[in-house]
N, CA, C and O atoms as a DFTB+ gen file, in Angstrom:
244 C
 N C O
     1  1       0.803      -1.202       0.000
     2  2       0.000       0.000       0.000
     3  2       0.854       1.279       0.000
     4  3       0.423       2.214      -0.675
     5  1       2.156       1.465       0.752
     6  2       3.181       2.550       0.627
     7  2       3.688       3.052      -0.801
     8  3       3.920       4.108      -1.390
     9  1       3.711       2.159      -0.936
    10  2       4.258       1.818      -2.630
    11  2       3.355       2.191      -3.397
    12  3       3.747       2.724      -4.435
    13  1       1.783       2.055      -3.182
    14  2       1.008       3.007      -4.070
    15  2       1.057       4.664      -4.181
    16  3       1.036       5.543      -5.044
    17  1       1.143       4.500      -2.637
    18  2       0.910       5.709      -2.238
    19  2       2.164       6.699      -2.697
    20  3       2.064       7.799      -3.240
    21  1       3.046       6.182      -2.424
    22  2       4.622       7.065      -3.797
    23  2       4.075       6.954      -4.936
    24  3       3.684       8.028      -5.395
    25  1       3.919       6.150      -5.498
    26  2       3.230       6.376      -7.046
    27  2       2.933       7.587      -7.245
    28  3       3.533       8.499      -7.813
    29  1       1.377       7.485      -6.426
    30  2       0.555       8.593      -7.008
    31  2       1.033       9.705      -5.983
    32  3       0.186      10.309      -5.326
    33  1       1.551       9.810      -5.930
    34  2       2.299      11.048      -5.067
    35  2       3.208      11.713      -6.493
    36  3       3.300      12.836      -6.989
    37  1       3.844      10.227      -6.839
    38  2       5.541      11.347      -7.415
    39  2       4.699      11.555      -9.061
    40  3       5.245      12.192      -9.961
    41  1       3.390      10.936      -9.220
    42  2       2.790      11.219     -10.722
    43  2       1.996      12.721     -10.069
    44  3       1.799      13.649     -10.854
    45  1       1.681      12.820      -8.963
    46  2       0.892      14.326      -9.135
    47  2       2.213      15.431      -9.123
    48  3       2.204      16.602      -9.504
    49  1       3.255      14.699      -8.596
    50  2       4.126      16.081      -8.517
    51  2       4.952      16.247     -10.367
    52  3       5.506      17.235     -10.850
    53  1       4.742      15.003     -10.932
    54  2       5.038      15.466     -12.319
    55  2       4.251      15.992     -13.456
    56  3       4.634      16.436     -14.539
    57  1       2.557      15.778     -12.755
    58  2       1.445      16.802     -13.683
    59  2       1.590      18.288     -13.009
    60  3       1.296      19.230     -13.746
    61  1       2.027      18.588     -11.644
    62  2       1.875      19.246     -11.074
    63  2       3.370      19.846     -11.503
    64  3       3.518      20.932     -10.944
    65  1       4.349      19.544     -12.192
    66  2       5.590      20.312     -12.843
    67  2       5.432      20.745     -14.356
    68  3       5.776      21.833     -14.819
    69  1       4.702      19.438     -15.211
    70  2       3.978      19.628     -16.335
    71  2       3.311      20.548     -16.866
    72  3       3.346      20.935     -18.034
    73  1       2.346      21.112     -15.531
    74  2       0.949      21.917     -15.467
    75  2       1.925      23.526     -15.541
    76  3       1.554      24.384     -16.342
    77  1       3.315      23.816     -14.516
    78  2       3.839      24.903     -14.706
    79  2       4.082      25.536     -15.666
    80  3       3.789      26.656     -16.085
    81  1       5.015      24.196     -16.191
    82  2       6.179      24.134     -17.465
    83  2       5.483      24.684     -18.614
    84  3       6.003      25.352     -19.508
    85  1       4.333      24.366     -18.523
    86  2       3.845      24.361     -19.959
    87  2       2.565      25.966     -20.033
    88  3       2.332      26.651     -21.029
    89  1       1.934      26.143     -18.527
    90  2       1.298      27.218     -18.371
    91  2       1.484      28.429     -17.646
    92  3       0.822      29.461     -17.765
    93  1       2.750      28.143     -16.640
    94  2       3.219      29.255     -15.983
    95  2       2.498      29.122     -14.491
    96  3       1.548      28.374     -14.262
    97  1       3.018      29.834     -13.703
    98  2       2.508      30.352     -12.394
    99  2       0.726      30.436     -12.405
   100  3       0.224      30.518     -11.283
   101  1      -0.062      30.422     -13.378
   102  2      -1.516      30.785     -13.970
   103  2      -1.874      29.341     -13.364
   104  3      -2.621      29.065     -12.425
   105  1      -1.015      28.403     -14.299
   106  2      -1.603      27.163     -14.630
   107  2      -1.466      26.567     -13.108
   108  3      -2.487      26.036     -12.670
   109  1      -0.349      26.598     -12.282
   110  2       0.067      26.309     -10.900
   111  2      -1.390      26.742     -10.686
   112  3      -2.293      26.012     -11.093
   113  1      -1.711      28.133      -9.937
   114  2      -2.291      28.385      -9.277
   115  2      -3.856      27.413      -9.545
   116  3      -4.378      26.815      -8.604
   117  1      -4.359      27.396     -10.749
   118  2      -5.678      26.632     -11.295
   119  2      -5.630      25.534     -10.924
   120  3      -6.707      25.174     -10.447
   121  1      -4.629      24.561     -10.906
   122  2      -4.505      23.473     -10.731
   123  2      -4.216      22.893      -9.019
   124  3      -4.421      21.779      -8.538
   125  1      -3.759      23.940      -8.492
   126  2      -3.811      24.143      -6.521
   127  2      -5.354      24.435      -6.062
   128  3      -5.916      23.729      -5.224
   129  1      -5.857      25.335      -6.575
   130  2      -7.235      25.690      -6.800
   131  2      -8.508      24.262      -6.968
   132  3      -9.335      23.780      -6.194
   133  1      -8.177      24.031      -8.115
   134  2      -8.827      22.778      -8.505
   135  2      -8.479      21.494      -7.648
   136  3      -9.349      20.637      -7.494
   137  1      -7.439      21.371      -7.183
   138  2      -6.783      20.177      -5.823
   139  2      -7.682      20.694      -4.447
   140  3      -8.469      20.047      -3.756
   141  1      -7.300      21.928      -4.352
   142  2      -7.652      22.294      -2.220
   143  2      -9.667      21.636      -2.763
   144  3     -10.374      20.935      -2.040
   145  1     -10.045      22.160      -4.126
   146  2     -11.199      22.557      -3.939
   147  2     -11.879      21.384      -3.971
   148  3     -12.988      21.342      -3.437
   149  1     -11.434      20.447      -4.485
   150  2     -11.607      18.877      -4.613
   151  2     -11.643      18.216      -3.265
   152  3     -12.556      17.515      -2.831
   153  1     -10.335      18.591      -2.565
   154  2      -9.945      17.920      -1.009
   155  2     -11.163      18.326      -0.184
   156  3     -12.130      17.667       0.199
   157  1     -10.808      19.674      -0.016
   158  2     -12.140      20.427       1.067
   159  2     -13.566      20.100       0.821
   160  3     -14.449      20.378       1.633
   161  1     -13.823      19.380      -0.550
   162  2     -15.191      19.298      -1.093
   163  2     -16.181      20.888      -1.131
   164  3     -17.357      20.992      -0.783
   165  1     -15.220      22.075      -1.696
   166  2     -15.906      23.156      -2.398
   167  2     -15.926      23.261      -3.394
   168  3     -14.973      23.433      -4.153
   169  1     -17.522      23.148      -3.733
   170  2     -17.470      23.286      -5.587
   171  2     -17.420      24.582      -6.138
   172  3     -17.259      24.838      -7.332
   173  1     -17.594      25.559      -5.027
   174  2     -16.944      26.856      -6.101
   175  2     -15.580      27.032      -6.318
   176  3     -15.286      27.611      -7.364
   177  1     -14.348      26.544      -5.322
   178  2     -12.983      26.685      -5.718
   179  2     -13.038      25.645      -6.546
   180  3     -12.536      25.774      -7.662
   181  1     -13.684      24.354      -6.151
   182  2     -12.943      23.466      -7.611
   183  2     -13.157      24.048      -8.745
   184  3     -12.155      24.233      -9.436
   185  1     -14.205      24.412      -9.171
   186  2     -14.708      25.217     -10.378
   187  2     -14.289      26.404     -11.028
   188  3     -14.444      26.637     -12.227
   189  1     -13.633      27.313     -10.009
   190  2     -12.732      28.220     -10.213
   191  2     -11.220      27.849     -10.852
   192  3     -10.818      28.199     -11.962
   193  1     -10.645      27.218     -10.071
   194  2      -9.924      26.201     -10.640
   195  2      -9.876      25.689     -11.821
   196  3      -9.068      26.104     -12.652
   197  1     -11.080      24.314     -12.175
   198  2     -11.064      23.983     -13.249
   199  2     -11.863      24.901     -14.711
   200  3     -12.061      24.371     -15.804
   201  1     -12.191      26.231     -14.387
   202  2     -12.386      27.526     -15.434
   203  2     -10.908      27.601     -15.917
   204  3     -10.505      27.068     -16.951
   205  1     -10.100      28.369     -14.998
   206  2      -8.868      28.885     -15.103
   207  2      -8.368      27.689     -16.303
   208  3      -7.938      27.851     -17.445
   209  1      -8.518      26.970     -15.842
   210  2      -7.719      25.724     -16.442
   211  2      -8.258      25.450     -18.055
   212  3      -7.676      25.687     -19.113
   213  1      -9.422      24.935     -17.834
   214  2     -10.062      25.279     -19.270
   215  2      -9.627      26.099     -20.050
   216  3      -9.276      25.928     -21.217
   217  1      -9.634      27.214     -19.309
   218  2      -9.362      28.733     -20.678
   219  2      -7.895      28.954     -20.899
   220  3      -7.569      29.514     -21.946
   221  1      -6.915      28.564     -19.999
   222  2      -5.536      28.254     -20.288
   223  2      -5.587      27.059     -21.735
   224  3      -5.113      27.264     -22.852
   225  1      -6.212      25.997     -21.320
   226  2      -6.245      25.042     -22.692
   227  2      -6.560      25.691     -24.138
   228  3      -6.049      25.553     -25.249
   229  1      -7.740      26.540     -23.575
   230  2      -8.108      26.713     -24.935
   231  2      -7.395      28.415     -25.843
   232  3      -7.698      28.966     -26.902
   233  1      -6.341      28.749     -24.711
   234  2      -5.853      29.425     -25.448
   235  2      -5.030      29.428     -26.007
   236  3      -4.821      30.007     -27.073
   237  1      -3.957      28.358     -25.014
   238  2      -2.730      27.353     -25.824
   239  2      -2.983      26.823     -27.081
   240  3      -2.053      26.639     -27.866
   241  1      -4.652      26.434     -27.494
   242  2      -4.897      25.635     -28.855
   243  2      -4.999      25.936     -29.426
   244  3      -5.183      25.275     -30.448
């Protein structure tokens, strides 16, 4: 079970380097946003969050 638990630990910290690399400090923040808002179970930060995030995608495309 430890051993899962590194897994998905060291894969969120490489979407969570991914998410920078590729969107900046913007994309960090949306994606911290979209995590607390998920954990805490608030659907207006998750949603805030996953906006930010959306419109980062669709401006990159």
């Amino acid at each position: 079970m430890p051993l899962i638990a590194l897994v998905i630990a060291g894969l969120a910290l490489a979407f969570e380097q991914a998410i920078q690399w590729k969107f900046g400090p913007m994309g960090l923040i949306a994606f911290a946003a979209l995590t607390i808002g998920v954990k805490a179970k608030n659907t207006m930060f998750s949603s805030i969050g996953a906006v930010i995030l959306v419109m980062l995608l669709a401006q990159s495309g």
